[in-house]
C-alpha positions in Angstrom: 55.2 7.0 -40.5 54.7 3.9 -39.1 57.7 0.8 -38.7 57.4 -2.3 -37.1 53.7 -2.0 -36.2 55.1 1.7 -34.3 53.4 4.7 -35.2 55.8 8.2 -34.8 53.3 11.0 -33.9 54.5 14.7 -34.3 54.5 17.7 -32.4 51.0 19.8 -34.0 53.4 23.4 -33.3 56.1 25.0 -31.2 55.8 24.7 -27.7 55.9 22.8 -24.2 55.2 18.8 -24.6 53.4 17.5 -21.2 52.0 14.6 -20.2 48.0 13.8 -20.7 47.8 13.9 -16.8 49.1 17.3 -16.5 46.9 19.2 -18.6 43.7 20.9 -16.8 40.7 19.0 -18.6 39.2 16.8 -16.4 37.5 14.6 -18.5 41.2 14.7 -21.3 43.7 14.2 -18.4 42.3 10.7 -17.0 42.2 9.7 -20.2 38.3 9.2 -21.1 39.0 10.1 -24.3 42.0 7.7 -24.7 45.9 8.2 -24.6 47.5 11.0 -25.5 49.7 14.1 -24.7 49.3 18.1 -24.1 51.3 20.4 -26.1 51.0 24.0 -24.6 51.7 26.4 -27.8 53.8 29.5 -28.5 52.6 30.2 -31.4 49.1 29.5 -33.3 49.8 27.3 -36.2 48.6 23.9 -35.9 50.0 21.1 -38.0 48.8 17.6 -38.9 50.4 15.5 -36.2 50.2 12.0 -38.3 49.3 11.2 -41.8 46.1 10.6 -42.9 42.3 11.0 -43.7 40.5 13.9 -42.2 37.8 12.1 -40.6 36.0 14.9 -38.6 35.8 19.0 -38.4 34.0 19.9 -35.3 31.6 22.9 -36.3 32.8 25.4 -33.5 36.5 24.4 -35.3 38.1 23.7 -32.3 38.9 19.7 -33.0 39.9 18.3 -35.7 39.4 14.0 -36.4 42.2 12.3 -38.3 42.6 8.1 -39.0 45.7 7.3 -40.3 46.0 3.9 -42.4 46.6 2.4 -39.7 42.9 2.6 -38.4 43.9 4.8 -35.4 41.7 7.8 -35.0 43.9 10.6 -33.7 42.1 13.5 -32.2 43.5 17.2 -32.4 41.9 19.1 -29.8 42.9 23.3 -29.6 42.4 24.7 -26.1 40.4 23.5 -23.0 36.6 24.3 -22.6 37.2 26.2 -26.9 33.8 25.1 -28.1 31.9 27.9 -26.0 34.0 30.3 -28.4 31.6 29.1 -31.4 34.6 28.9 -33.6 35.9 32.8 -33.3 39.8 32.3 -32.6 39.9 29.4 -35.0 40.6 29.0 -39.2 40.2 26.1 -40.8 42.9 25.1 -43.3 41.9 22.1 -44.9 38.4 20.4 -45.6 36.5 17.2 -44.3 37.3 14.0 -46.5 40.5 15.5 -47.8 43.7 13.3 -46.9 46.8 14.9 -45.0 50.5 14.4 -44.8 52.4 14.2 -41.6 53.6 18.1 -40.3 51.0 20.0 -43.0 49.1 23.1 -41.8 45.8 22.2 -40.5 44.2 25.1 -38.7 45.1 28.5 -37.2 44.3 29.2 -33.5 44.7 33.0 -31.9 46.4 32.2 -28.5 45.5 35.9 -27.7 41.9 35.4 -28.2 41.6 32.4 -26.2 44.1 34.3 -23.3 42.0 37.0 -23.1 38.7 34.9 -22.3 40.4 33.3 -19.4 40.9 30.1 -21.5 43.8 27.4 -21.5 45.4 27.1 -24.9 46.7 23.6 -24.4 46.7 21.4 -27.6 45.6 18.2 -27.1 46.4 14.8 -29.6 44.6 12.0 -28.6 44.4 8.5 -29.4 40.6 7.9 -29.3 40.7 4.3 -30.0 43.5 3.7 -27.6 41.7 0.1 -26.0 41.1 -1.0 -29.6 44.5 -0.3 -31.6 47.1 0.4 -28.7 50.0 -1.6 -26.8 51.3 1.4 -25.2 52.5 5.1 -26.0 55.9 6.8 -25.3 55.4 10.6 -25.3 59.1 12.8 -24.7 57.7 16.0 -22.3 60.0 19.3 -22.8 60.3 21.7 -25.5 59.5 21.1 -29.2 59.3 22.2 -32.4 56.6 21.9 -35.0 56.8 18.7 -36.7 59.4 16.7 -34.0 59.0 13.4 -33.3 57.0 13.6 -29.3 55.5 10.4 -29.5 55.7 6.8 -30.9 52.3 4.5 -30.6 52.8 1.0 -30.6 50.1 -0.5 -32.8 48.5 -4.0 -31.5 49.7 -7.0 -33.5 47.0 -8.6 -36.2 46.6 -11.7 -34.0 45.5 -9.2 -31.2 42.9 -7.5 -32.7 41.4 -10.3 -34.4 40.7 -12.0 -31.6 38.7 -8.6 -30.3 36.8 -8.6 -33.1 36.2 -12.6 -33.2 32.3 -13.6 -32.5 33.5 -16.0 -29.8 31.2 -19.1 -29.2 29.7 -19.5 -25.8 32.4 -21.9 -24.3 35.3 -19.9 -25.7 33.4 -16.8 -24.3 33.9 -18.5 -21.1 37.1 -19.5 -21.2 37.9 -16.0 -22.4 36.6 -14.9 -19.4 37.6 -16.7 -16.8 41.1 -16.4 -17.8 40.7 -12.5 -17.3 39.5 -12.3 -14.2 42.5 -14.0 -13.4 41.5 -17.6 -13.6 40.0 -20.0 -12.0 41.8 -20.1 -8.7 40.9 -16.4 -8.9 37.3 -16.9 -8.5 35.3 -17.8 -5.2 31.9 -17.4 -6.7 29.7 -16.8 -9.6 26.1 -15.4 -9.7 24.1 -13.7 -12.5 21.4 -10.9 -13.3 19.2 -10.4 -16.1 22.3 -8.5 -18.5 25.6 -9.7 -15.8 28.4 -11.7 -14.5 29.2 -11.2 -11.0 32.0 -12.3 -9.9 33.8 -12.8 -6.6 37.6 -12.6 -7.0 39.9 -13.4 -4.5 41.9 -10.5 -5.8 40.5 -7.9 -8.5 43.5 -6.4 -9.5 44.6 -9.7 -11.4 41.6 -9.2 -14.0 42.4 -7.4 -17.3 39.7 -4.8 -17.5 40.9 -3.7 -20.7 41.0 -6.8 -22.6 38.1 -7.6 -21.1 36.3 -4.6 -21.9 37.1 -4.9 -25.7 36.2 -8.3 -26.6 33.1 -8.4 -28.5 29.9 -10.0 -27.0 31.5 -7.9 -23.5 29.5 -4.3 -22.9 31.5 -3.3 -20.2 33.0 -4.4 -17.1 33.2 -2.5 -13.5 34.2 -3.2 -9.9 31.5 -2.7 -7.1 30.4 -4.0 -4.2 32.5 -6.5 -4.1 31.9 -8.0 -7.0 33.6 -8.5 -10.3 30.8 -7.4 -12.9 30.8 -8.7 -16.5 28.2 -7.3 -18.2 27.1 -9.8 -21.0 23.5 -8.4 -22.2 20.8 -10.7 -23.1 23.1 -14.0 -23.6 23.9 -13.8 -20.2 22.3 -17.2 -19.3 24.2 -19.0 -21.7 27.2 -17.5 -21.3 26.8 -18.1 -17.4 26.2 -21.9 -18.2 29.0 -22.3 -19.9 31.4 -20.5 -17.7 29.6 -22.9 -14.6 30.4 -25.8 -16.9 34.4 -25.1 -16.3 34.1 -23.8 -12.4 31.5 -27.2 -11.7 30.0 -26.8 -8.0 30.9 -23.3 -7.7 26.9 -22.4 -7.6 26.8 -24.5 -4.6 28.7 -22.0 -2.6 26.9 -18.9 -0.9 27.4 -15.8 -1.8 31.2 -13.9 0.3 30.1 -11.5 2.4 31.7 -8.0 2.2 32.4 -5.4 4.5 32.2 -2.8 2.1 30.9 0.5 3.0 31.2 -0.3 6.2 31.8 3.3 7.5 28.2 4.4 6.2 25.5 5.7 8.7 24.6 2.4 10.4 21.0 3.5 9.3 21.7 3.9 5.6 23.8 0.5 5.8 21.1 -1.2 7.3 18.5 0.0 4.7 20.8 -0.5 1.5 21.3 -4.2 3.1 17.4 -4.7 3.0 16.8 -3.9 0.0 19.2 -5.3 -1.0 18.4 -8.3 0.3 14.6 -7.6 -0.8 15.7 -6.9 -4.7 18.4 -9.8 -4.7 15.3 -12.4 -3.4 13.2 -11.3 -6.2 15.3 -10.9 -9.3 15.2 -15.3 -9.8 11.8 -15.0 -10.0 11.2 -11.8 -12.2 11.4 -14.1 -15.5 8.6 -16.1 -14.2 6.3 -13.7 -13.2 6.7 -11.5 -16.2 6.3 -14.8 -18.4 3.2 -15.3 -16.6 1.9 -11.9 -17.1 2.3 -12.5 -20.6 0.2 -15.6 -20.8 -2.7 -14.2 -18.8 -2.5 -11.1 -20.9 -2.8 -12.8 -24.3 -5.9 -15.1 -22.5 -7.9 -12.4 -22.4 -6.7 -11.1 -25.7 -8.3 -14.5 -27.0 -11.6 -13.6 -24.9 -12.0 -9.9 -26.4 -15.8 -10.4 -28.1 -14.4 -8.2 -30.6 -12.3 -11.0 -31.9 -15.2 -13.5 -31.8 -13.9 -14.9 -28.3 -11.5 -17.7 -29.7 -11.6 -19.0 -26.1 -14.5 -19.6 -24.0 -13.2 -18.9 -20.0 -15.4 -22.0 -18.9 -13.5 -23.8 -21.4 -10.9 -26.6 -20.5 -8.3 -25.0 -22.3 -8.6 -21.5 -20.8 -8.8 -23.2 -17.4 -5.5 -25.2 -17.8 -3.6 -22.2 -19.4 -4.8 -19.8 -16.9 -3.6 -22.1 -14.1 -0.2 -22.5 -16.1 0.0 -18.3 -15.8 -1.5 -18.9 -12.3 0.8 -20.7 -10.8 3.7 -18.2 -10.4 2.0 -15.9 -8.7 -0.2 -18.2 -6.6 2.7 -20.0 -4.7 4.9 -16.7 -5.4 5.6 -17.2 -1.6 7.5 -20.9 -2.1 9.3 -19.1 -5.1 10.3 -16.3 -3.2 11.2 -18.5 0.3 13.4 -20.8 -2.1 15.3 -17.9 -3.9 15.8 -15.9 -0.6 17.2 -18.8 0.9 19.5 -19.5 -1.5 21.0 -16.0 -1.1 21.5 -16.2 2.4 23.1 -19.7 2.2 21.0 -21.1 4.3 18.5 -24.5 3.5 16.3 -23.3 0.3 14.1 -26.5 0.7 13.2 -25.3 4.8 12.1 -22.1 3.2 10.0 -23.7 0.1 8.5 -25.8 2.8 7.0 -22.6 4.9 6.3 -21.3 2.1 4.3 -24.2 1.0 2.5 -23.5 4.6 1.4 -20.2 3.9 0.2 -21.1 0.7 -1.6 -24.2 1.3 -5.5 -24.8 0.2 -6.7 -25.0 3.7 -5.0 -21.9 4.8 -6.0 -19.8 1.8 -9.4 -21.2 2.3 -9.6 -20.1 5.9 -7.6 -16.9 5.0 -10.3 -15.8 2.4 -12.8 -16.6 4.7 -11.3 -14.4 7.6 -11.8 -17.2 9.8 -10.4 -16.5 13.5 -7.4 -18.6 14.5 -7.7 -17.3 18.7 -9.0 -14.3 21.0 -6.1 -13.2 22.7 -6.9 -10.1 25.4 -9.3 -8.6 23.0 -7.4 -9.1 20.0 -8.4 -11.3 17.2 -6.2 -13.3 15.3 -7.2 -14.0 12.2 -6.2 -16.3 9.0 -5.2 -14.2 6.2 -4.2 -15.2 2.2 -0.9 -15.1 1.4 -1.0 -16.6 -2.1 0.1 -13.8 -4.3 2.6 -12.1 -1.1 6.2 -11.5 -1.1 7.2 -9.6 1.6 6.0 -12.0 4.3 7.9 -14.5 2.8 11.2 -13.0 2.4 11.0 -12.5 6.1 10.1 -15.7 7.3 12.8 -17.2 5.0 15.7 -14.6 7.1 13.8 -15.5 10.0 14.4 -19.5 9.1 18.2 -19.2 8.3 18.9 -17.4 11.7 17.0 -19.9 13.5 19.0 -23.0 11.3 22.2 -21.6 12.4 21.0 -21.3 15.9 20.0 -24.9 15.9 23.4 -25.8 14.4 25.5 -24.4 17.4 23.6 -26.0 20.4 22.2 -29.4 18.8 24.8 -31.7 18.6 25.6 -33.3 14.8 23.7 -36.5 15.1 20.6 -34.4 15.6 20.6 -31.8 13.4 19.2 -33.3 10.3 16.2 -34.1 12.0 15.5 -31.5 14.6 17.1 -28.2 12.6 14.3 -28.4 9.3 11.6 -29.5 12.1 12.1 -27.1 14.8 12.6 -24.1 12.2 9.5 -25.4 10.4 7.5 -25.0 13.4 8.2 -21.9 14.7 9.1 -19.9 11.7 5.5 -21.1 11.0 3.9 -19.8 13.8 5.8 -17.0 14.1 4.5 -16.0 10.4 1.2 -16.9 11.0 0.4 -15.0 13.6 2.6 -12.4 14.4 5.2 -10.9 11.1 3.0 -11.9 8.4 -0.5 -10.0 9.5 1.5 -7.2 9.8 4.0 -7.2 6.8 1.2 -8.1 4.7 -0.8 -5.3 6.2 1.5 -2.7 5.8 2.7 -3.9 2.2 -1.1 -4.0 0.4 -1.1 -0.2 2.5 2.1 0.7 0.2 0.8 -1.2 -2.8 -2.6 1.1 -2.9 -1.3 3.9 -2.0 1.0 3.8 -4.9 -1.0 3.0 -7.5 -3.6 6.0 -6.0 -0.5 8.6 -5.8 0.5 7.4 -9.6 -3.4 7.5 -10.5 -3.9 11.1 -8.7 -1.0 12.7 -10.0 -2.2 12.2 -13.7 0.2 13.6 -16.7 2.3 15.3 -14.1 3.1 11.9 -12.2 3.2 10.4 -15.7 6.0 13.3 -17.4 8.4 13.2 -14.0 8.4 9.3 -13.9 8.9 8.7 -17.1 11.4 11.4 -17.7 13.6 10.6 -14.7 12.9 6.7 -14.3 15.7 5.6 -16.3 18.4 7.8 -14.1 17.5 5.1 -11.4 18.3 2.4 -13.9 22.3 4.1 -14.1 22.7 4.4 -10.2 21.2 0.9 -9.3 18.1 2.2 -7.9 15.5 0.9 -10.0 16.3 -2.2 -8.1 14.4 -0.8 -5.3 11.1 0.2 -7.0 10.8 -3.4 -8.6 9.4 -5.5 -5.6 6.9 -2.4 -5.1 5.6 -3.4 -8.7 5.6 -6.6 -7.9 3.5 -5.9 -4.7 1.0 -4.2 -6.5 0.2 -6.4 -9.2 -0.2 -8.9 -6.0 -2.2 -7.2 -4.1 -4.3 -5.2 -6.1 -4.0 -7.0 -9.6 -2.4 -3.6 -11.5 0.2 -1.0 -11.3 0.1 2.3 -12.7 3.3 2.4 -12.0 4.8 -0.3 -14.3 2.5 1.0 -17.2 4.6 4.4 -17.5 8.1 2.8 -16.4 7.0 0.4 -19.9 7.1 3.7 -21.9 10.9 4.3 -20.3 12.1 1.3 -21.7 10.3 1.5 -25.5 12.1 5.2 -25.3 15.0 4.2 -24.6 15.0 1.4 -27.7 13.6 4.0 -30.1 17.0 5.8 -29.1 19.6 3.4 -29.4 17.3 2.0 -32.6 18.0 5.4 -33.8 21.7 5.4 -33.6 21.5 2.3 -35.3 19.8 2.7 -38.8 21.6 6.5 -38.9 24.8 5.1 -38.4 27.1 3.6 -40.9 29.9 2.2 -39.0 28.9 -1.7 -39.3 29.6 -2.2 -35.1 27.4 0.3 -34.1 24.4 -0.7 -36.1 25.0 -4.5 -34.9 25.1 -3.6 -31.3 22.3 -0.9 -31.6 20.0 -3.6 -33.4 20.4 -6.1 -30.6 20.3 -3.2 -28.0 16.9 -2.1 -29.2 15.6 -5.3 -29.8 16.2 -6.0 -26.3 14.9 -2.3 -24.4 11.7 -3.2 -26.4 11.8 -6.4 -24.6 11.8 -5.1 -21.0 15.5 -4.9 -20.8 17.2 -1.4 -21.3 21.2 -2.3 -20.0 22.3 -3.6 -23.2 21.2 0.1 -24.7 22.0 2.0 -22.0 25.5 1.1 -21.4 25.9 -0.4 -25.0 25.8 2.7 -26.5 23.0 5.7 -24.9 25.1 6.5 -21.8 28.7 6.6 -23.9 26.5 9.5 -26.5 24.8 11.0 -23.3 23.0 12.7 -25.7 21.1 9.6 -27.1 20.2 9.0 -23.8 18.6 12.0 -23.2 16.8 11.5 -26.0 15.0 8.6 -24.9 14.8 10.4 -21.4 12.3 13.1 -23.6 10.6 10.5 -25.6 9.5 8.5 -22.3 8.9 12.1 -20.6 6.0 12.1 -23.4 5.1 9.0 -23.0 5.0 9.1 -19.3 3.0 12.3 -19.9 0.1 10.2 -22.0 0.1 6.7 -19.9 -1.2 9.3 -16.8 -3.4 11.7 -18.8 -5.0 8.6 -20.0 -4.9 6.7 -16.9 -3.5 4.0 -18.0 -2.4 0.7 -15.7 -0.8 -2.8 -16.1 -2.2 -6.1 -15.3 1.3 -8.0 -15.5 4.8 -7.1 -14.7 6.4 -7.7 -18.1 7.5 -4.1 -19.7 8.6 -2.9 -23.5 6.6 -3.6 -26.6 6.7 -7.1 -25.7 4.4 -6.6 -22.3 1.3 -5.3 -24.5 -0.5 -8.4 -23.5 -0.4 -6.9 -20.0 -2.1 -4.0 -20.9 -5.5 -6.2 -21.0 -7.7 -6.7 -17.6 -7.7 -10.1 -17.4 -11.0 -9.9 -15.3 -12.9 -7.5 -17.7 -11.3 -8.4 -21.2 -13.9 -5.9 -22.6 -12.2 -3.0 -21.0 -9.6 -1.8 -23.3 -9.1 1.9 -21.9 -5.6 0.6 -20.9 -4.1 -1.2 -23.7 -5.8 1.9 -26.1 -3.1 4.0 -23.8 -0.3 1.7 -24.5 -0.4 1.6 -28.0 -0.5 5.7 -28.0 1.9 6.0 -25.1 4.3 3.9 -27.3 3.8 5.3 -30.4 4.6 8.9 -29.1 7.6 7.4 -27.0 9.1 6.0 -30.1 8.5 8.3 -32.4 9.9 11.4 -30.0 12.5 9.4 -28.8 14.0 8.6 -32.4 13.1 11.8 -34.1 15.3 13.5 -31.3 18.1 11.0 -31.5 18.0 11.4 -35.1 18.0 15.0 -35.3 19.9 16.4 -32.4 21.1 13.2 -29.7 23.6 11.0 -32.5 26.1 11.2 -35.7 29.3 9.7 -36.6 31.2 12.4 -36.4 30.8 12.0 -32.4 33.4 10.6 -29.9 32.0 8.0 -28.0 32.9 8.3 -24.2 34.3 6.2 -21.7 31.8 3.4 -21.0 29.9 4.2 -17.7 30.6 2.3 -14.2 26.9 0.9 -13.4 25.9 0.8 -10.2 24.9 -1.6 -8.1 22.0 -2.4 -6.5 21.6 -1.4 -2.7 23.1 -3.8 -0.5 24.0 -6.0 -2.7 26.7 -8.7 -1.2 
């Protein structure tokens, strides 16, 4: 029944025609499930409302899957909140496979049945590929018979869904994208995260969600805090280059500030902003420092006796790698100062420069030492290390950018590039030295042990509720948070307990959506779950949870019970981390780099992953994924606290 790429959909029986927004379903009437219409019956025979292959019986009988030859999967849903009635009211009249003409009998429903448990009877006929086949939909409302004409689809041209399914090159990508989000006069800034885009549009309401949202090598787009979020997965640095190659000296521009959420509890807004501020300082350097992890986890891999100690640790080549791996975390404050600068668009080189300070061989010299600095009134000052910090860093480098825009108001112009970077240099300085950066630093190592004692104490308990639950933070933005404590640690104390059972979340989470890929058939889903999996064993989860494990909640919750398990070994065992990098691809991290003989730890991670990964896919296998399931709406992540 189609004409002129227009699709006439019928009325499934006799009744009252209403629009998708007026029926009761939550979930049906905004149209998660895709366009549509309500039909509310006077009788109980159900017809086919298009022609075509019966893709899907649901085993409680209430829904019934159809594609037409059109490729649009039509979706015949009988009564609101049915599937509790396990099938009762319901008969079947035709079998899965079998192909169906336009106004033949499908099912049976009894409206008495469903009446007399309290139950809406509406029909409802969905459109559950709507973004990827659909220009629009016309529905009539008002009474109709089985079999009328209620509806007309209007199919996408062949042009249009090519160029969904087109694997775009980076630069085309780009383009893609930037013409979207409403072009380039649109956009006043650009930044990205590990799997992101975030824009900053002028105005919002110019980008094309849709189109966006269904272009392939796009997840998912959403709208928050103020930002325009594009969420690319792990190309995200190229596709960022190349987008930055058509908007040049955009990066050069600080991030807009917003005043959203501005009616929060002035408390709550001024913690979200911190850490915000906190997480945002540390995400440039993550890469680093798990890359460096890495290294210094495979050096003493190479230094187990059991594998005949390929490398010597007196030897020059241990030496210069380990200083390679070193490095990062050594100057982590210059790093940090640069990266937090940057963010608050203020002078990163000012900030690399006090962080240099801090970091410097006489001061680490005299900070290892303890050596006194001054006796004030009884108090002793002292020098402390700060190679290895972060926190006292990130607030030296706020402290710097409130002092350089001081400096700017009352020094006049022909002074300022002078006086501003020496003047902030000095007292920032001081001010670090011997006041904020005892006490930060104090106060931080304090969290950082106690941690990694509470994780430790807790045992399989700590390890079954952390893993379990640790990827919820991950959905609401939270996560972002817990990652500078991690980072902390591993500073401070050399290990996290912490990180080694958050590593089992992520291999969970990739057994899942690996699942979903080799049990699948449809072509899309096993490309996407492929790369999605490849990537959560990597340390990076988004692409799989907003790929395809938060749209079948189910599959998510199967990776939630695999890293519940694994969780649940990592503390029975007492297992810990050495480096920050998580998944599969972190095992190097598993080995003390100062005692390479003591493999307690990487002995947990190789069980701890194999029961993640085996629980995780066995339940997404059997219970958490099939074809036969309607993927929902993607799902709005959030941001990270305070982000601006």
């Amino acid at each position: 029944m189609a004409d002129n790429n227009e699709v006439a959909i019928l009325a499934p029986a006799n009744g009252e025609v209403i629009a998708l927004s007026k029926t009761s379903d939550p979930i049906f009437s905004k149209g998660a499930m895709g366009q549509g219409f309500g039909l509310t019956p006077s009788d109980g025979e159900v017809v086919a409302p298009v022609s075509g292959k019966v893709s899907m019986i649901a085993e409680t009988k209430h829904a019934i899957g159809i594609t037409t030859d059109d490729g649009l999967e039509v979706l015949v849903h009988m009564g609101v909140d049915t599937v509790g009635l396990k099938g009762e009211p319901f008969e079947i009249l035709i079998k899965d496979g079998q192909t169906v003409e336009a106004g033949q009998d499908i099912a049976t429903m009894d409206l008495k049945f469903i009446n007399d448990k309290g139950l809406d009877t509406t029909i409802m006929v969905l459109i559950t590929n709507s973004n990827n086949k659909l220009d629009g939909l016309d529905v009539s409302e008002g009474p109709a018979k089985t079999g009328d004409v209620v509806a007309h689809a209007y199919l996408k041209t062949a042009n249009e869904n090519q160029n969904s399914d087109k694997k775009l090159s980076y630069d085309e990508l780009a383009t893609f994208i930037i013409k979207n989000v409403g072009g380039k006069d649109n956009i006043n800034n650009l930044i990205h995260c590990i799997t992101r885009l975030r824009f900053y549009l002028k105005d919002e309401s110019k980008a094309n969600d849709d189109v966006l949202k269904n272009q392939r090598g796009i997840l998912d787009v959403m709208h928050a805090g103020g930002q325009y979020q594009v969420v690319i997965g792990n190309e995200v640095t190229n596709v960022y280059d190349a987008v930055m190659k058509q908007l040049p000296g955009l990066s050069d521009k600080p991030a807009p500030q917003t005043n959203e959420n501005d009616n929060r509890n002035p408390v709550a807004k001024a913690f979200g902003n911190l850490i915000g501020f906190i997480t945002g300082s540390m995400s440039p350097v993550i890469g680093v420092i798990a890359a460096s992890g890495i290294i210094k986890g495979l050096l003493a891999l190479l230094t187990l006796p059991q594998l005949g100690a390929l490398l010597n640790v007196k030897s020059p080549v241990y030496i210069t790698v380990s200083a390679m791996a070193d490095s990062a975390f050594f100057f982590l404050p210059i790093l940090v100062g640069f990266s937090a600068a940057k963010r608050l668009g203020s002078d990163p080189i000012i900030a690399a420069v006090i962080g240099g300070f801090i970091t410097y061989p006489q001061m680490i010299t005299w900070g290892t030492a303890g050596k006194m600095m001054f006796n004030l009134g009884g108090w002793n000052f002292r020098f402390l290390n700060y190679s290895y910090s972060i926190f006292p860093m990130i607030l030296a480098a706020w402290l710097a950018a409130k002092c350089e825009d001081w400096l700017k108001k009352v020094l006049p112009s022909y002074l300022q590039m002078i006086f501003v970077p020496l003047i902030t240099i000095l007292v920032v300085s001081t001010i670090t030295l011997v006041i904020t950066g005892p006490v930060i630093q104090g106060a931080a190592n304090g969290i950082a042990v106690f941690i990694n004692w509470l994780v430790s104490a807790s045992g399989w308990l700590g390890g079954l509720v952390i893993g379990a639950f640790y990827q919820l933070l991950v959905i609401f933005g939270l996560h972002w948070g817990v990652v500078p404590l991690v980072a902390q640690q591993i500073a401070s104390t050399g290990q996290s307990s912490l990180n080694a059972i958050i590593c089992s979340t992520m291999i969970a989470q990739g057994a899942a959506v690996l699942a979903v890929a080799v049990k699948s058939k449809k072509p899309d889903m096993k490309e996407l779950g492929i790369a999605a999996a490849i990537s959560a064993f990597c340390g990076v989860t988004e692409p799989a949870i907003y790929g395809i494990n938060l749209r079948y909640k189910k599959v998510f919750a199967s990776g939630c019970i695999g890293s519940a398990f694994g969780g649940l070994v990592t503390g029975l065992m007492h297992g810990t981390m050495y480096g920050f990098t998580g998944g599969l691809i972190g095992f190097s991290s598993f080995f003390n780099p100062a005692h390479p003989t003591q493999l307690n730890s990487f002995y947990t991670f190789l069980i701890a992953s194999a029961v993640s990964i085996v629980v995780a896919f066995i339940v997404t296998w059997v219970w958490g994924y099939n074809d036969n399931m309607t993927m929902g709406k993607k799902v709005e992540k959030k941001q990270r606290p305070g982000t601006k």
